[in-house]
C-alpha positions, 0 to 999 in steps of 0.5 A: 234874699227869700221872699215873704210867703203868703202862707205865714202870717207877716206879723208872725214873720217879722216878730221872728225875725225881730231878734236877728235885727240890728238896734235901728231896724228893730225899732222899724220892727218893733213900729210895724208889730205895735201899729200894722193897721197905721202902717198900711196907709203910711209912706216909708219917710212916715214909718221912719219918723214913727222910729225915728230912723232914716228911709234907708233904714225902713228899707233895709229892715223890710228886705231883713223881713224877707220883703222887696223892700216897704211897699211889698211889707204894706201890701202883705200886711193888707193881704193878711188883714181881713175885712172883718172876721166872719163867723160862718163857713158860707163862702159866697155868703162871706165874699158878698159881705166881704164886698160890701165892706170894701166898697163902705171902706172905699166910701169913707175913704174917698174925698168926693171933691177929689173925684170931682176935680179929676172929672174937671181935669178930663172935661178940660183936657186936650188928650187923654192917656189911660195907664193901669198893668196887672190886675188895674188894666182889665178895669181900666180897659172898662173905663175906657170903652165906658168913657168912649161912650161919653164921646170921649175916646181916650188912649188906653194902651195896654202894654205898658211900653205903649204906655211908656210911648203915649204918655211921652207925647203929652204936653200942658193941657192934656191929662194922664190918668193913672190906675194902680191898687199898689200905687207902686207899679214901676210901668206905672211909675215911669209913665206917670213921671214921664207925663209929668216931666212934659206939662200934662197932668197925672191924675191916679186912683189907688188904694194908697195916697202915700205912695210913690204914685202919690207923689208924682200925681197932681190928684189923687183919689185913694180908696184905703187898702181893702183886706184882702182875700186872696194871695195875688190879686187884690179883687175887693180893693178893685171894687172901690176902684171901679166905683170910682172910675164909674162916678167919674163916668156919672159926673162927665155924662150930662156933658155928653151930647144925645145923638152921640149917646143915641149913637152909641145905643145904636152900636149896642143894638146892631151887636145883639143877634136876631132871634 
């Protein structure tokens, strides 16, 4: 099966490949050209109502297009989309606007009463399991270093079978909190059901709500599919996601006791060189 190529518009791939479809594909087809920007933020069983067709036909339409399947078709359509269209050639003029425009859609994308129940969920739990591959583990590594600061030192393994290890330990009153820009990562996925099958809670952040990490989450806070700039890593979306993992920070600090915090201070302090 060949690969969509980032280097063609995917609108102007799947409008070739229209004619070559059979009758119920096409309609998936026809749905993606008439409303790309709707279906960014659909699930595939939303896509296949809007032409009226099954999941399995979505499925089969998008691998047709030359994709892996829906969730590849919605992160290229996001990748192909930019934030807005700038008129100047000033790249680092451009990639700082860029940026301001992913974090105001973050912003409105995003229930503050979400964030707020997920802090709730970490203040209350027992354990904490932190679960994020690709280009979600170098944030996520962040936050927990952050989070440890707090007082709270969670588990935040980095290769995705310790992943797969940690969450199978959890049981009902601790928490796995799962980062993901695709909502789709199979490591992510397998370790999320599997926290969810023994009791803990799963708690995602993600740029996509309908999704199938959005299915096994209890909360979700979904920051909106960020245009994208580059090919592979989803740079602007993960802005959103790092004010999110901050203003989690910023709602569990008053928590934090102050000699822990002066402590902490203390380990920045010994670490910078004398002069």
């Amino acid at each position: 099966m060949a690969i969509a190529r980032p280097e063609l518009s995917v609108l102007t791939r799947v409008r070739s490949c229209v004619s070559s479809l059979g009758p119920s594909e096409r309609r998936v087809a026809d749905v993606v050209l008439a409303r790309s920007e709707e279906v960014m933020g659909w699930s595939t069983a939303e896509l296949a109502a809007a032409a009226d067709t099954s999941t399995a036909t979505v499925i089969r339409a998008c691998q047709s297009l030359g994709f892996r399947g829906f969730q590849h078709l919605r992160l290229e359509l996001a990748r192909s989309t930019p934030i807005l269209a700038r008129d100047s050639d000033d790249i680092v003029t451009n990639t700082f606007d860029d940026s301001v425009d992913a974090v105001r859609l973050a912003q409105d994308s995003v229930d503050p009463g979400r964030i707020d129940a997920v802090a709730d969920a970490m203040r209350g739990a027992r354990r904490i399991v932190l679960v994020g591959n690709g280009f979600s583990g170098p944030p996520l590594q962040d936050f927990a270093m952050r989070l440890s600061t707090l007082g709270r030192a969670p588990e935040a393994p980095i290769d995705p079978l310790a992943q797969q290890f940690a969450a199978r330990t959890l049981a009902a009153g601790d928490l796995c909190l799962a980062l993901s820009y695709s909502g789709a990562n199979v490591q992510t996925l397998r370790a999320c059901a599997a926290a969810a099958d023994r009791g803990a809670i799963v708690a995602a952040v993600t740029s996509y709500a309908r999704s199938p990490l959005g299915r096994i989450a209890e909360l979700v806070v979904a920051t909106g599919p960020a245009g994208e700039a580059h090919d592979v890593d989803p740079f602007f979306a993960r802005l959103g996601h790092t004010v999110v993992l901050h203003a989690l920070l910023t709602s569990l600090a008053p928590d934090s006791r102050d000699a822990e915090v002066a402590e902490m201070r203390h380990v920045v302090a010994d670490a910078l060189a004398e002069d």
